[in-house]
N, C-alpha and C positions, 0 to 999 in steps of 0.2 A: 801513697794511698790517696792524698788529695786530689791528686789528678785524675785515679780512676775514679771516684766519687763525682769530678765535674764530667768527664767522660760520660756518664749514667745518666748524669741530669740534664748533657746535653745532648742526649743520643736521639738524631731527626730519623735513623734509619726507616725505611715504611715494611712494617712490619706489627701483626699480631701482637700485643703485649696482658691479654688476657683475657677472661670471657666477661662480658655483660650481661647475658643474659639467657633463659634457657626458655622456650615457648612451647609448649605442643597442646594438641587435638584432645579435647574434652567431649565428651555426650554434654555433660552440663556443666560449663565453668563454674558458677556459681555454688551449686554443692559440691564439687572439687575442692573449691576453697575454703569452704566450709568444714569440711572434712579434714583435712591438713593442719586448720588450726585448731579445731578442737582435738586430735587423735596427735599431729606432731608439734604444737605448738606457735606456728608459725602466727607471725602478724600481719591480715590480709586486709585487702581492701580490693576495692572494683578491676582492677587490675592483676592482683595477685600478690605477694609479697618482695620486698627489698630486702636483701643480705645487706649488711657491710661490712669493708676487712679496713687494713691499715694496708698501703704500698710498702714492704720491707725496705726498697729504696729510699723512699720518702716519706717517713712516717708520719708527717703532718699529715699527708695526703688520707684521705679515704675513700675508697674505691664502691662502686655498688654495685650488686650483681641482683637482676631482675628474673623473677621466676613468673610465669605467666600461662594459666591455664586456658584455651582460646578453644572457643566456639568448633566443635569439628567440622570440617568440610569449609572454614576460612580462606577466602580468596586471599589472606597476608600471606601465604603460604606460598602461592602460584607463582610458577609453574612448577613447582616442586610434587609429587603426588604422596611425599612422605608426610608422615601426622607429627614431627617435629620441625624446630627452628633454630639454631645454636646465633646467636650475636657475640660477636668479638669487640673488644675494646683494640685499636689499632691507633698507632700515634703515624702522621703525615699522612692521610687516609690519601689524598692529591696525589701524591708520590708512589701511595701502594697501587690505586687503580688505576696511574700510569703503567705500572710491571705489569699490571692482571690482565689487563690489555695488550701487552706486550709480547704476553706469553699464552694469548688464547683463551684466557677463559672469560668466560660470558658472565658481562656486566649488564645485569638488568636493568639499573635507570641512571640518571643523573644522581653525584652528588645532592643530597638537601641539607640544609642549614638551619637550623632551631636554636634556640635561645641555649637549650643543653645541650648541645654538639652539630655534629655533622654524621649521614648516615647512608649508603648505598649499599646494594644488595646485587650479589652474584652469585653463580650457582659451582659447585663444586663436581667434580667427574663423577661421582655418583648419583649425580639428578635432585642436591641436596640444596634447596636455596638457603643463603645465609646471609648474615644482616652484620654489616660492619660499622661502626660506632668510633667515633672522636670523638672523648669528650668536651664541649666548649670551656676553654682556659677564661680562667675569673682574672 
């Protein structure tokens, strides 16, 4: 059982391992978020709200999942003409947009690098842009 436990913790596979974050198209972010916290409770701020869970793998860890109500008609969006954004948490993000390359699908920009992660964005066979996330190891 030890082994598959370092097996998990050291798995560099590049690959998806969760969602970060969920964004889509508002008339007015600001009473959107307003609304959500007063009717669902949510705890908002200029941005939207933060979930956090535990990693069942690694339960010290905690994971954050970002909800975010944007501006409609957001150029962060483009070229996508859908009113959503799904972000994925993804470990060896280098490795994945080597395959995605690989394999055809359209890599919007460079990797970028932030103090919180690393982050590029591709678009999906249905005209879906989507935002992939590493997060930066402390």
């Amino acid at each position: 059982m030890e082994e598959q436990e370092n097996e998990t913790t050291n798995d560099t596979t590049p690959k998806v391992i969760g969602i970060g974050g969920i964004f889509f198209f508002s008339d007015n972010p600001e009473q959107t978020r307003e609304w959500y916290a007063k009717n669902l409770g949510l705890d908002v701020n200029q941005w939207g709200s933060t979930f956090e869970s535990r990693n069942i793998n690694k339960p010290d860890e905690i994971n954050f999942l970002q909800w975010s109500p944007f501006k409609a008609g957001s150029e962060y969006f483009a070229p996508s003409k859908k009113e959503f954004m799904i972000n994925y948490i993804v470990q060896n993000i280098e490795g994945l947009v080597d395959q995605l390359k690989e394999n055809g699908v359209t890599v919007l920009d460079e990797i970028a690098t932030y103090d919180y992660g690393k982050f590029v964005h591709i678009m999906d066979s249905e005209g879906n842009k989507i935002e992939l996330w590493e997060e930066a190891v402390s």
